[in-house]
C-alpha positions, 0 to 999 in steps of 0.5 A, spaced: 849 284 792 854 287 788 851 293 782 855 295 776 854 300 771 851 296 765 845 293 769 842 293 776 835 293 777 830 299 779 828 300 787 825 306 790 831 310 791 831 312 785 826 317 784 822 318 777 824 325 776 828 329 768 835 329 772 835 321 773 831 320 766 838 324 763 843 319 766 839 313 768 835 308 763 829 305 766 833 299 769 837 304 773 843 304 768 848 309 767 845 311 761 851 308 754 852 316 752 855 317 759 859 311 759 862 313 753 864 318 755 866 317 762 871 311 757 874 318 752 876 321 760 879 315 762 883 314 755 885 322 755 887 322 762 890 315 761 894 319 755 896 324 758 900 320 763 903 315 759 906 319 754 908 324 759 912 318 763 915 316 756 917 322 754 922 322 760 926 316 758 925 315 751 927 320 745 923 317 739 917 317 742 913 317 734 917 311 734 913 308 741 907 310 740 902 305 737 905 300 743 903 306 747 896 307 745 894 299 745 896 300 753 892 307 754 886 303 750 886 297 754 888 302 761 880 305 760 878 298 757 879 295 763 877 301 768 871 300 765 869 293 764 873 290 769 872 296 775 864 299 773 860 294 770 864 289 773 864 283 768 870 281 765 875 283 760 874 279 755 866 280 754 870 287 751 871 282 745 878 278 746 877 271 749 882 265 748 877 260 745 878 254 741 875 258 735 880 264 736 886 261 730 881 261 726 877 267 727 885 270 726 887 265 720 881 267 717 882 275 717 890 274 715 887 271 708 880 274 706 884 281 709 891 278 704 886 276 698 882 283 698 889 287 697 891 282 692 885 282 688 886 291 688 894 290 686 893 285 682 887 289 678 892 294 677 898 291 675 894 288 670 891 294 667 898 297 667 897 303 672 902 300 677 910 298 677 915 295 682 922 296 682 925 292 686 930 296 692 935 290 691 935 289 700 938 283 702 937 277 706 938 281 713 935 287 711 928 283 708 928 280 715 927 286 718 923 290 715 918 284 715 919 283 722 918 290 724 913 292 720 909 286 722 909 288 729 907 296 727 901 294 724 899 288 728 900 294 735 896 299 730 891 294 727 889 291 734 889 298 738 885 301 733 879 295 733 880 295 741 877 303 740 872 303 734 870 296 735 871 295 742 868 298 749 864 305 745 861 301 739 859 295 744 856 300 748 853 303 742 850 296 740 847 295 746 843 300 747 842 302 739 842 296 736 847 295 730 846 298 724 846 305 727 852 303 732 855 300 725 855 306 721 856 312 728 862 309 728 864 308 721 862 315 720 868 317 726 874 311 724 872 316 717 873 322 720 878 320 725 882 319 718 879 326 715 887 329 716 892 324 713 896 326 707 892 327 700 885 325 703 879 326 698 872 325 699 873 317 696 878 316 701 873 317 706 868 314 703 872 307 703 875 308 709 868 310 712 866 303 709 872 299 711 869 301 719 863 298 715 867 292 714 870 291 720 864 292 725 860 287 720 866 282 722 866 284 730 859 282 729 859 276 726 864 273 731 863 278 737 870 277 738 875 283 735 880 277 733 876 277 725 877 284 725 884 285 727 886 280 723 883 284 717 885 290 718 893 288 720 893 282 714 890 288 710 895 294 712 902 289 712 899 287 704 898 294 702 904 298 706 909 293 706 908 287 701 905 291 695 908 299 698 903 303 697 901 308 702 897 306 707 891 311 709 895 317 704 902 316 709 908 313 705 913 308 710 919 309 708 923 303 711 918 299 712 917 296 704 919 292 699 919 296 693 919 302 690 912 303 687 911 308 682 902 309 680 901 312 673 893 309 673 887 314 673 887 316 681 880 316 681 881 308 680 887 308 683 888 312 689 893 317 686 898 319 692 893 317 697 894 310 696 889 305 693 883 306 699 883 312 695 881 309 689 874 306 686 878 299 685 877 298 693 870 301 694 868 295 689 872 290 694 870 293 701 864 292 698 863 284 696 868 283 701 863 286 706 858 281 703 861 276 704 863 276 711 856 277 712 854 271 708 859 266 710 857 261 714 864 258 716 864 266 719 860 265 726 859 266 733 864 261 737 861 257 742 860 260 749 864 267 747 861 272 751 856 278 749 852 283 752 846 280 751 848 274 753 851 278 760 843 282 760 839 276 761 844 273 766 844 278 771 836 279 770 836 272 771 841 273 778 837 279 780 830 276 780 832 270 784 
């Protein structure tokens, strides 16, 4: 009977004592704070070796290192779900099911519609002009191309991380409204040194982590959020060129953008997740993933829960 570290059941072996109640719950789990733990040890040392490798053949590292990134976080995601608590990868959130084109669909248009609506209020009040930077065919090409996949590796990687295996692990043992709020309170301070940060900045990105975890739980796959995130980052960086989370893309936007509204409205020089604009669109775009019943859990997608109950149900017998 194999045992994971996510459920096995109590014998005797196990004696009632501070040192086990520290590290094991009372079904002889390894306690969820020592899980993520062990996760952020195998991301660094992960980290540590990839980068290294990389750095002995390639020169532009800077340029690489979203891709590489992704491959550190699945390289602890999978040492953890797949070696320790022996389930599979794609409990962690990313199974290929029927409803996974939706789930990303609807994550490229609600997350398109929500930075529209931001520019388009600003274009209208006149805070906001574009020049247009003459690029030809070729060039519009490639810019769109390479910018696409960039957020599409930054996007992914950073749901795998603040959506995947430590908020998972947080939900399942604090249940959600906590886990939503840790770990939007730490996507907010993992934010805290871009460029022209401010403390509406923070506050906005602290309610996009609110966002995006609202949408993992709707779905219980990261396929809605990373939709969200990339559709929301490709519309703001590259379609529309403002700065995204305070830091200008040179080379990879369409125009040159130039912001004259009251910052306080607008973002200023941190770019419109700056501004009370968009703390008013996180907010209804919040509520209506968490209203939308065209939103839901697709049929057979695996949760913890889920998983719990089954090997309660296997350990009985």
């Amino acid at each position: 009977m194999r045992r994971s570290l996510l459920i096995y059941p109590t014998n005797s072996e196990y004696d009632d004592n501070n040192m086990q109640y520290l590290f094991l719950d009372n079904l002889g789990n390894i306690r969820s704070g020592w899980r993520i733990v062990l996760y952020l040890l195998i991301l660094f040392a992960a980290a540590s070796i990839v980068f290294f490798l990389a750095s002995m053949v390639i020169t532009d590292l800077a340029y690489y290192s979203p891709l590489f990134i992704v491959i550190c976080i699945l390289i602890a995601t999978i040492i953890m779900v797949k070696m320790f608590e022996k389930r599979p990868l794609h409990s962690v959130g990313i199974p290929v099911h029927r409803r996974m084109p939706l789930e990303i669909g609807q994550g490229v248009v609600i997350g398109g519609i929500m930075m529209s609506i931001v520019f388009l209020t600003q274009y209208g009040a006149g805070w906001i002009e574009l020049e247009w930077k003459g690029l030809g065919s070729f060039d519009i090409f490639a810019i769109m191309i390479t910018t696409l996949i960039f957020f599409i590796l930054a996007g992914f990687g950073e749901e795998l991380f603040f959506r995947g295996y430590p908020f998972q692990t947080l939900v399942e043992s604090i249940k959600a409204p906590a886990a939503v709020v840790i770990m939007s309170v730490v996507f907010s301070a993992a934010h805290s040194m871009n460029p022209n940060i401010s403390t509406l900045a923070l506050l906005n990105i602290f309610l996009a982590g609110v966002w995006l975890s609202i949408a993992y739980l709707k779905t219980r796959t990261l396929w809605l959020p990373a939709g969200l995130h990339i559709s929301w980052n490709f519309f703001q960086g590259t379609i529309f060129s403002y700065p995204v989370s305070g830091q200008v893309l040179d080379g990879r936007s369409l125009f040159d953008t130039s912001i004259s509204g009251p910052p306080l409205l607008t973002g200023g020089e941190f770019g419109p997740e700056g501004g009370l604009i968009t703390t008013v669109v996180l907010i209804i775009g919040t509520m209506y993933i968490y209203k939308s019943k065209s939103i839901i859990i697709g049929e057979g997608v695996w949760t913890v829960d889920r998983y719990i109950r089954e090997e309660l149900e296997r350990f009985s017998k």
